[in-house]
C-alpha positions in Angstrom: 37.4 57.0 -5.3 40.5 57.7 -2.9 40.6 60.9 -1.3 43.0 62.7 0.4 41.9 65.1 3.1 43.5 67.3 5.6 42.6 71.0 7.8 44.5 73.0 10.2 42.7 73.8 13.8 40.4 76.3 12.1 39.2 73.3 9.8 39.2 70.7 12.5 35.7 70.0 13.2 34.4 70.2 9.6 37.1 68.1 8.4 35.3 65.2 11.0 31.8 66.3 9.5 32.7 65.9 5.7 34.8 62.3 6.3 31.8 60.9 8.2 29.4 62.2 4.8 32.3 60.7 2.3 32.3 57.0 4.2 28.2 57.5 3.9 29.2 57.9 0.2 31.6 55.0 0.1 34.5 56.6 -0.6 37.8 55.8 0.7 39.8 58.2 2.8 43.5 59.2 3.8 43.5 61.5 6.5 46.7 63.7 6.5 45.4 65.5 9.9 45.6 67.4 12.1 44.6 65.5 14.8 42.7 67.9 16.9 41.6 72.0 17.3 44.6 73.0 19.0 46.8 75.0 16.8 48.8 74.1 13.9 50.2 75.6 10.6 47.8 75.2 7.6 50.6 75.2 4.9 51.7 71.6 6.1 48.5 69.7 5.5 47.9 71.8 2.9 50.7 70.6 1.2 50.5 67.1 2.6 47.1 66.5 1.1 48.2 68.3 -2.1 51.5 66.2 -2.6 49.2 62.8 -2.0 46.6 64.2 -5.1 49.7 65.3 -7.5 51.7 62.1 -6.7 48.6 60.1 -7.8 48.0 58.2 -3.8 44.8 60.0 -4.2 42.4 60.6 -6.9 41.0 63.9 -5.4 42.1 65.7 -2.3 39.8 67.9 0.1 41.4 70.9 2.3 39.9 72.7 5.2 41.3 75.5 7.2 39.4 79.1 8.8 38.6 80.2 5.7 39.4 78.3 3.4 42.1 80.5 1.8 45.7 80.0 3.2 45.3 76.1 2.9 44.2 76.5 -1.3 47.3 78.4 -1.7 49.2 76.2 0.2 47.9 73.3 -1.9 48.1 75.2 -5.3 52.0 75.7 -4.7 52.4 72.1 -5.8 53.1 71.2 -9.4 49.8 69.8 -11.3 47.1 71.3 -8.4 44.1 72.8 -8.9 42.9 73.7 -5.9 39.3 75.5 -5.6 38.1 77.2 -2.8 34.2 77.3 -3.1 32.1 78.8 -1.0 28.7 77.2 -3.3 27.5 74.3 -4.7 27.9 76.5 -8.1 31.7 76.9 -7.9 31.6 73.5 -7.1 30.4 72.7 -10.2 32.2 75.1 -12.1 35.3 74.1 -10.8 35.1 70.6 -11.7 33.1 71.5 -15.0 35.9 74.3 -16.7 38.8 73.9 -14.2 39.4 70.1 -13.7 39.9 71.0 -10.4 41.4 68.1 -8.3 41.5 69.5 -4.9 38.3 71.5 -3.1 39.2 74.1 -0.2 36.6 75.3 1.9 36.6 77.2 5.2 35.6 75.9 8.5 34.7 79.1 10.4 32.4 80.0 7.0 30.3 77.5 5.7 27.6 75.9 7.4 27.7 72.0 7.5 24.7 71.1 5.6 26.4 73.6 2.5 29.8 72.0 2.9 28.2 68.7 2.1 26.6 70.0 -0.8 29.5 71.1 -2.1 31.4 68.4 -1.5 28.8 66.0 -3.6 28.9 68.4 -6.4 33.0 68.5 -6.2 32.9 64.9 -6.8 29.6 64.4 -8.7 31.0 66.9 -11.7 32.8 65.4 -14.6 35.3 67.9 -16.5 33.8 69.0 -19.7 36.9 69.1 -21.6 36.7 71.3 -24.6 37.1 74.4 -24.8 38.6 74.1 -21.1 41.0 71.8 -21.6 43.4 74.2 -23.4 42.9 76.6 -20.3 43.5 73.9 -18.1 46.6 72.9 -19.8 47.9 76.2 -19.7 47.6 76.3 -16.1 49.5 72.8 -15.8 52.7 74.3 -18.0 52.9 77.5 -15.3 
């Protein structure tokens, strides 16, 4: 699987963690940056990683910034996103399960590194379960 994945400064060092734990996965990975901890505006990579995921370059995309909240609604302001921020392995899975999501947001300065990769193997481990969830899902895809 391809995926995209990007932070701001706040998301910088956890952004290095999790792409070291997705190439001991074997995933592939586009890094859309930023390039270091000194300061930088979250929307960009948010919408970076977000416009690689909707475009289709990337299969799922991963986004990283203090908290994990400014760079999910960054990424959810792009047509066909569905950006979670989770802050456990259970919205994680729920996420995937009953939203399809196809972009994970978590916050550097808040979750510890050993949860982060937790959550990211259940982000990619969780098929959607369709069903019910699929009309929800495509309601959110006509807003």
């Amino acid at each position: 699987m391809l995926i995209a994945i990007a932070s701001d400064h706040g998301g910088y060092e956890l952004k290095e963690k999790v792409k070291e734990h997705l190439r001991e996965r074997g995933e592939k990975i586009v890094d859309l940056g930023t390039t270091s901890s000194e300061s930088v505006d979250y929307p960009i990579y948010g919408k970076a990683c977000a416009e690689a995921v909707a475009s289709g370059k990337a299969e799922r995309g991963i986004v990283i910034c203090g908290t994990g909240i400014g760079i999910s609604i960054a990424a959810n302001k792009v047509k066909g996103i569905r950006c979670g921020l989770c802050t456990s392995v259970e919205m994680a899975q729920l996420t995937r399960a009953h939203n399809n999501a196809n972009m994970l947001a978590m916050g550097g300065r808040t979750t510890a590194e050993e949860l982060a990769m937790e959550i990211v193997d259940a982000f990619l481990d969780t098929e959607f379960e369709g069903g019910r969830h699929q009309r929800r899902t495509d309601m959110l895809d006509e807003m």
